[in-house]
N, CA, C and O atoms as a GROMACS GRO file, in nm:
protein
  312
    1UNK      N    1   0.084  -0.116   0.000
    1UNK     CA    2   0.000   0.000   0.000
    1UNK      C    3   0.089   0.124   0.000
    1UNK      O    4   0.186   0.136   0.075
    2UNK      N    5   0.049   0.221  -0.095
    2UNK     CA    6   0.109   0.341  -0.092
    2UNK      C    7   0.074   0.405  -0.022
    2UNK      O    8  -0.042   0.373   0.007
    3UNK      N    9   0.121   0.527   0.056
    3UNK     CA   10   0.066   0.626   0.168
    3UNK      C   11   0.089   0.769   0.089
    3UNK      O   12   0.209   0.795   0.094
    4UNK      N   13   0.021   0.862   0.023
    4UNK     CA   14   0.070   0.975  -0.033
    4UNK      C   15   0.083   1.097   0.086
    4UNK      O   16  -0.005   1.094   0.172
    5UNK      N   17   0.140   1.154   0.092
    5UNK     CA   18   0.156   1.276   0.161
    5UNK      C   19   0.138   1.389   0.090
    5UNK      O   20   0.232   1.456   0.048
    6UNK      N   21  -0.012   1.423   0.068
    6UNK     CA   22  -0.019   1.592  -0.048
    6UNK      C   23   0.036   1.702  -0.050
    6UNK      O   24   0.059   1.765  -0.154
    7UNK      N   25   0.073   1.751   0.100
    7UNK     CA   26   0.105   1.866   0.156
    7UNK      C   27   0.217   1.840   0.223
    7UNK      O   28   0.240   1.893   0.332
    8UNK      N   29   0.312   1.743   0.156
    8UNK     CA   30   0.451   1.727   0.262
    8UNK      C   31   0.529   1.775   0.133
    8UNK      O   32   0.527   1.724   0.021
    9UNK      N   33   0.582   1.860   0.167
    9UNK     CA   34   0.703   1.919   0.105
    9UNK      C   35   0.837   1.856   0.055
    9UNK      O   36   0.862   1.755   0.121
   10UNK      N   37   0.963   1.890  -0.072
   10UNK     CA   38   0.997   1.796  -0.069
   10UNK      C   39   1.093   1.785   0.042
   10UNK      O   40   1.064   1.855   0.139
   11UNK      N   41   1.249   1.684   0.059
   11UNK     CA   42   1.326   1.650   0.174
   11UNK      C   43   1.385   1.769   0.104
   11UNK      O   44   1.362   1.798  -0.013
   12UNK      N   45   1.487   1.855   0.209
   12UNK     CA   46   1.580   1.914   0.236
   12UNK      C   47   1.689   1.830   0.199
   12UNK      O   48   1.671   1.711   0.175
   13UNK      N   49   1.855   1.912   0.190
   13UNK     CA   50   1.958   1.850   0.152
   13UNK      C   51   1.994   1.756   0.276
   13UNK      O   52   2.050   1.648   0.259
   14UNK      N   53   1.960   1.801   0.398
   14UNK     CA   54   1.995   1.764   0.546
   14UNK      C   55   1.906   1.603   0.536
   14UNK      O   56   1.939   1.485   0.548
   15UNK      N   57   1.792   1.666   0.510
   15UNK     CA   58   1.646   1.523   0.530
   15UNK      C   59   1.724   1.369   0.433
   15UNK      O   60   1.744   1.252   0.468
   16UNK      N   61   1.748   1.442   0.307
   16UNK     CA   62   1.789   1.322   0.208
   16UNK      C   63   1.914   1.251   0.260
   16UNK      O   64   1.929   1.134   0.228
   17UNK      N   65   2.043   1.334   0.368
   17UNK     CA   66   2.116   1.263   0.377
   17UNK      C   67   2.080   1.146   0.500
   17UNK      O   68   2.139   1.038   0.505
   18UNK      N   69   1.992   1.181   0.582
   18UNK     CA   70   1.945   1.136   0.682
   18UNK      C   71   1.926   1.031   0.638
   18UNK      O   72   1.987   0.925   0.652
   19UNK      N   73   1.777   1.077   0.543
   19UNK     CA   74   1.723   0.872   0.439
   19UNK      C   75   1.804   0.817   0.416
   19UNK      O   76   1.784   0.695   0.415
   20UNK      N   77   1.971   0.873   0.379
   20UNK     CA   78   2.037   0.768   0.315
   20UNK      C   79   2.084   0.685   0.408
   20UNK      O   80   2.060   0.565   0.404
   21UNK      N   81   2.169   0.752   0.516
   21UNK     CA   82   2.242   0.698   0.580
   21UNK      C   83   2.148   0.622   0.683
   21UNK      O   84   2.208   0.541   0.754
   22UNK      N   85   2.041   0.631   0.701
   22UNK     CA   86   1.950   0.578   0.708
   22UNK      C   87   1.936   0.394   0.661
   22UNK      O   88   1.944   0.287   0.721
   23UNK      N   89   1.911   0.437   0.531
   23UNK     CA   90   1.915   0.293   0.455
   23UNK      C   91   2.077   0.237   0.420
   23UNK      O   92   2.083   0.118   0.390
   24UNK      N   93   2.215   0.317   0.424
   24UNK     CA   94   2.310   0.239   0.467
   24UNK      C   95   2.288   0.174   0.601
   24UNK      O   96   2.274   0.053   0.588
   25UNK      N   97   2.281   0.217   0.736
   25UNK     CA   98   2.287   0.134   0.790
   25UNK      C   99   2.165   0.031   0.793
   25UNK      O  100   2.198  -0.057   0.872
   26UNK      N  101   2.075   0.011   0.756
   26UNK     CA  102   1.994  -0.107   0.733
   26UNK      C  103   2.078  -0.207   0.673
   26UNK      O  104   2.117  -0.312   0.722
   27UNK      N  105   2.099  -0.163   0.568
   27UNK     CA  106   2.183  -0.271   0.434
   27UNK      C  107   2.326  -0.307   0.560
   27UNK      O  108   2.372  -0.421   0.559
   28UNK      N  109   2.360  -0.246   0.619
   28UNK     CA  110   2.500  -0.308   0.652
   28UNK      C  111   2.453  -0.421   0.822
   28UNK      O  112   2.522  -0.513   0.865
   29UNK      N  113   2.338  -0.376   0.873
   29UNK     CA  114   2.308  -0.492   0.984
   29UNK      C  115   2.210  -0.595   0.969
   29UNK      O  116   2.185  -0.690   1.043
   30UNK      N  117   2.152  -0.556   0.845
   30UNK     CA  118   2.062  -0.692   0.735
   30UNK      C  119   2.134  -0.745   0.696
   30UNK      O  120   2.087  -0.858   0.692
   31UNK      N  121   2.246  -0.749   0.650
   31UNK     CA  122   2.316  -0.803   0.529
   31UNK      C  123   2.317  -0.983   0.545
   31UNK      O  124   2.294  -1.068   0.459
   32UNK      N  125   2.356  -0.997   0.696
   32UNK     CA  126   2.375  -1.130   0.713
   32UNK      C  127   2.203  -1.230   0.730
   32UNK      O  128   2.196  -1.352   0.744
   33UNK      N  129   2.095  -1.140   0.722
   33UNK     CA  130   1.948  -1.213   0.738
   33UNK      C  131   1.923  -1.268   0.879
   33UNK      O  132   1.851  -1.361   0.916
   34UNK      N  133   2.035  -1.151   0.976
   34UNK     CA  134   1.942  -1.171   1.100
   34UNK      C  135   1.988  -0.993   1.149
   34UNK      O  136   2.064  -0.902   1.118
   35UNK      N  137   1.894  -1.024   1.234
   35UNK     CA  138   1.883  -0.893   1.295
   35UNK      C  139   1.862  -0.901   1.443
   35UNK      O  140   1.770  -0.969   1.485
   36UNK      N  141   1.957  -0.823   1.539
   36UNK     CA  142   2.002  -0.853   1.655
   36UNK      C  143   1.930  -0.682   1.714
   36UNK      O  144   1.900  -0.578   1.657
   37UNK      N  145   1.926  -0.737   1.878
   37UNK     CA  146   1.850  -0.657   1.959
   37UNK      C  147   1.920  -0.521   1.962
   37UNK      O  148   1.859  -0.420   1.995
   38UNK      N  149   2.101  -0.520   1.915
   38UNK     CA  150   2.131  -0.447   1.938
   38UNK      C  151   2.183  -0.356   1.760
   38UNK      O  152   2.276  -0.278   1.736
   39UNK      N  153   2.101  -0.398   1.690
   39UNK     CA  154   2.128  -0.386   1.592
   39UNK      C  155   1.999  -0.301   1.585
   39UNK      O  156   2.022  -0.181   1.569
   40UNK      N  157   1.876  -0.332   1.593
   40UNK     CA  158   1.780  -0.282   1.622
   40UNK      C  159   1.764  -0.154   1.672
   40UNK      O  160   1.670  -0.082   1.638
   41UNK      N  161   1.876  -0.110   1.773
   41UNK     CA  162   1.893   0.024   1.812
   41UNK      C  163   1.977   0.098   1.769
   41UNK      O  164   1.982   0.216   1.805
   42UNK      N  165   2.030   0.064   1.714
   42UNK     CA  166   2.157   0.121   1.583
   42UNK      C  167   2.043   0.164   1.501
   42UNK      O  168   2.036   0.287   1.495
   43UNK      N  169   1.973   0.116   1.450
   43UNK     CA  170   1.886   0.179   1.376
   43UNK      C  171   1.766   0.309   1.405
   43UNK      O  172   1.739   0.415   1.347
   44UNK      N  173   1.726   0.252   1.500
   44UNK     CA  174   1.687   0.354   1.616
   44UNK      C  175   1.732   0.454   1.657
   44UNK      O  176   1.660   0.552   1.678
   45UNK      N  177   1.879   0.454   1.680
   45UNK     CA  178   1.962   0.603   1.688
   45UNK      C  179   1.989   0.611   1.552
   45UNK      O  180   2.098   0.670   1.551
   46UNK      N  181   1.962   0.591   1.451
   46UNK     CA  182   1.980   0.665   1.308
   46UNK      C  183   1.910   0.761   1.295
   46UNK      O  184   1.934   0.871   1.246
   47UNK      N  185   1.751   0.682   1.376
   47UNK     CA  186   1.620   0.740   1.266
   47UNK      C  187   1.596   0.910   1.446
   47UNK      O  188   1.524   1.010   1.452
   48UNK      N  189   1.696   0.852   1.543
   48UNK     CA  190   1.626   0.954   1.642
   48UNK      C  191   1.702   1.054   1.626
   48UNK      O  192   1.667   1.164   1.669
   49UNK      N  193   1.846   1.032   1.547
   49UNK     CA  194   1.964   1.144   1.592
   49UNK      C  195   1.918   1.279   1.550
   49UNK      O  196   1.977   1.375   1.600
   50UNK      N  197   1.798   1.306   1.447
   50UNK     CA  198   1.775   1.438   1.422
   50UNK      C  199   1.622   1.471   1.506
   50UNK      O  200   1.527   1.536   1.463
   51UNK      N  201   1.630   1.430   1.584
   51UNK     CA  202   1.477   1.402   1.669
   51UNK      C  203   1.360   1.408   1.561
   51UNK      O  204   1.334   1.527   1.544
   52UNK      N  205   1.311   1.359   1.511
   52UNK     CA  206   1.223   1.391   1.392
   52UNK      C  207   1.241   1.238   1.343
   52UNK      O  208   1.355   1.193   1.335
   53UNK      N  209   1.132   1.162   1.312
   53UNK     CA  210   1.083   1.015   1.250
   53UNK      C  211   0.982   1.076   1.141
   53UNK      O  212   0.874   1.133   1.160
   54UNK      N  213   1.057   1.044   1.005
   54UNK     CA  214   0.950   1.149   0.908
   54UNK      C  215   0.911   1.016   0.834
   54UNK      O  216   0.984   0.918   0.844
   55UNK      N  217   0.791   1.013   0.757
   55UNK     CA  218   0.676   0.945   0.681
   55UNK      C  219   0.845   0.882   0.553
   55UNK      O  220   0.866   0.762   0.539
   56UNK      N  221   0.904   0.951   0.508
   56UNK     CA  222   1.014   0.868   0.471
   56UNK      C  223   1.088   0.739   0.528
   56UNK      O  224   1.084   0.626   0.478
   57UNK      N  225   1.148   0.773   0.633
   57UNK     CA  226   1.198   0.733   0.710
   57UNK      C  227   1.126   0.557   0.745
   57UNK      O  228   1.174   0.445   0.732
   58UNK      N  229   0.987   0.607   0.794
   58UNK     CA  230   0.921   0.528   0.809
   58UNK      C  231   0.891   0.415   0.700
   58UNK      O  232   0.912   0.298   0.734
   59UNK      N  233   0.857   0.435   0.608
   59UNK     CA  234   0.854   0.399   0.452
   59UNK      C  235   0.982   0.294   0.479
   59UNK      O  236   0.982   0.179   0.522
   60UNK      N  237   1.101   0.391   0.432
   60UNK     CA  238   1.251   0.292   0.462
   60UNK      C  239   1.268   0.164   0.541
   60UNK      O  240   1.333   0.064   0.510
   61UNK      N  241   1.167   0.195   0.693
   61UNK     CA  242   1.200   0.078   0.770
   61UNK      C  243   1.109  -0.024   0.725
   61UNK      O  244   1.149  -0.141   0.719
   62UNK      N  245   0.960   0.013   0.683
   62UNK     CA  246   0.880  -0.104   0.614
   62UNK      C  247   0.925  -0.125   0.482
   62UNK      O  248   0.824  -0.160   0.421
   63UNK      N  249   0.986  -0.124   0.433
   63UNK     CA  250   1.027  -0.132   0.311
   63UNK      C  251   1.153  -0.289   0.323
   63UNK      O  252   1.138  -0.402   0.276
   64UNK      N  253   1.272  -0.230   0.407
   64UNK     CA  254   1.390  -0.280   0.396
   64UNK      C  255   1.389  -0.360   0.568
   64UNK      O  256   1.477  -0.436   0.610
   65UNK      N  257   1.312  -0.334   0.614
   65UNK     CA  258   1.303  -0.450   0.773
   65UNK      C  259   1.149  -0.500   0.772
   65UNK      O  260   1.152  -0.617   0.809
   66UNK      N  261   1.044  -0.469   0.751
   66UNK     CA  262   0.952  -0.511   0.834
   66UNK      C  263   0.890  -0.604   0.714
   66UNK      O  264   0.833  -0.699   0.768
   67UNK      N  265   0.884  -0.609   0.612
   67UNK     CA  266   0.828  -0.683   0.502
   67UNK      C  267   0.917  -0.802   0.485
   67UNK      O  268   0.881  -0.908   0.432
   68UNK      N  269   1.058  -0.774   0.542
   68UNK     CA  270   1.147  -0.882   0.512
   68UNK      C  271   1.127  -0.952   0.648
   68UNK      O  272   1.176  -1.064   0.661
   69UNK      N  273   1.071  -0.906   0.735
   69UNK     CA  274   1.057  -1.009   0.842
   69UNK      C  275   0.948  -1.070   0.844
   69UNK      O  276   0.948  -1.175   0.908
   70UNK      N  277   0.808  -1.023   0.770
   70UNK     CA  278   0.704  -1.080   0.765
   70UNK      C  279   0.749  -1.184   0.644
   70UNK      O  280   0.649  -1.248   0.613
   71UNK      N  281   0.853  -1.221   0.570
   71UNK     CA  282   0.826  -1.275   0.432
   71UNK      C  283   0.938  -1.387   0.484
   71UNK      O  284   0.955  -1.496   0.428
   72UNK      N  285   0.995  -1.353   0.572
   72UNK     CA  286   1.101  -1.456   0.654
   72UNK      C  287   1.235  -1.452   0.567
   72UNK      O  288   1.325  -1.536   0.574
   73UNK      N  289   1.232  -1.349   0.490
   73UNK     CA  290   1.376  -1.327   0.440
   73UNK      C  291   1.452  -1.240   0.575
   73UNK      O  292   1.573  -1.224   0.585
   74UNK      N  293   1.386  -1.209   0.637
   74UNK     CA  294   1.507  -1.161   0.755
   74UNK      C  295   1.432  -1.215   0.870
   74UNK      O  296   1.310  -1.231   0.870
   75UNK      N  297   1.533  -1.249   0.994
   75UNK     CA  298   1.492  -1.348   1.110
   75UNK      C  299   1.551  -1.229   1.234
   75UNK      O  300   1.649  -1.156   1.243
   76UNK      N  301   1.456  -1.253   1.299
   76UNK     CA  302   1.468  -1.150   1.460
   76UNK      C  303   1.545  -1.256   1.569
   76UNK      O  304   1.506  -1.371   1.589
   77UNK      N  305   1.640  -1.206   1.622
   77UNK     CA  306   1.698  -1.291   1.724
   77UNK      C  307   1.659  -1.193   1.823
   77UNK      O  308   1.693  -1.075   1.834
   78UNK      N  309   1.578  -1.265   1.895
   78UNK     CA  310   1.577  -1.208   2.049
   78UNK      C  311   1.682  -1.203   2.154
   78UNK      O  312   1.658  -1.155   2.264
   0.00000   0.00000   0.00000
């Protein structure tokens, strides 16, 4: 499902580097198809370091973690 945002403006130069580095670190603590508790917050301080969790951002994590854990291409170690 797509989510449109009508009235969201586009990212800033600051916002886009955020998304990226953003989705580098996904790609670099996915890589191996598990994902650890403390990996989990590595990601977490990505998405908090500019205090702001934007509708991008969000997108990114269902995109590249949460679809891959529902599809069992990526595995949660508790």
């Amino acid at each position: 499902m797509e989510i449109h945002h009508p009235n969201h403006a586009a990212l800033t130069v600051e916002e886009q580097q955020q998304l990226d580095r953003l989705k580098q670190v996904i790609e670099q603590v996915t890589a191996d198809g598990k994902l650890t508790q403390v990996e989990i917050e590595r990601i977490k301080a990505v998405v908090w370091s500019d205090k702001v969790v934007s509708p991008e951002e969000l997108e990114v994590i269902t995109k590249m973690v949460r679809e891959k854990i529902a599809s069992g291409e990526l595995a949660v170690e508790w």
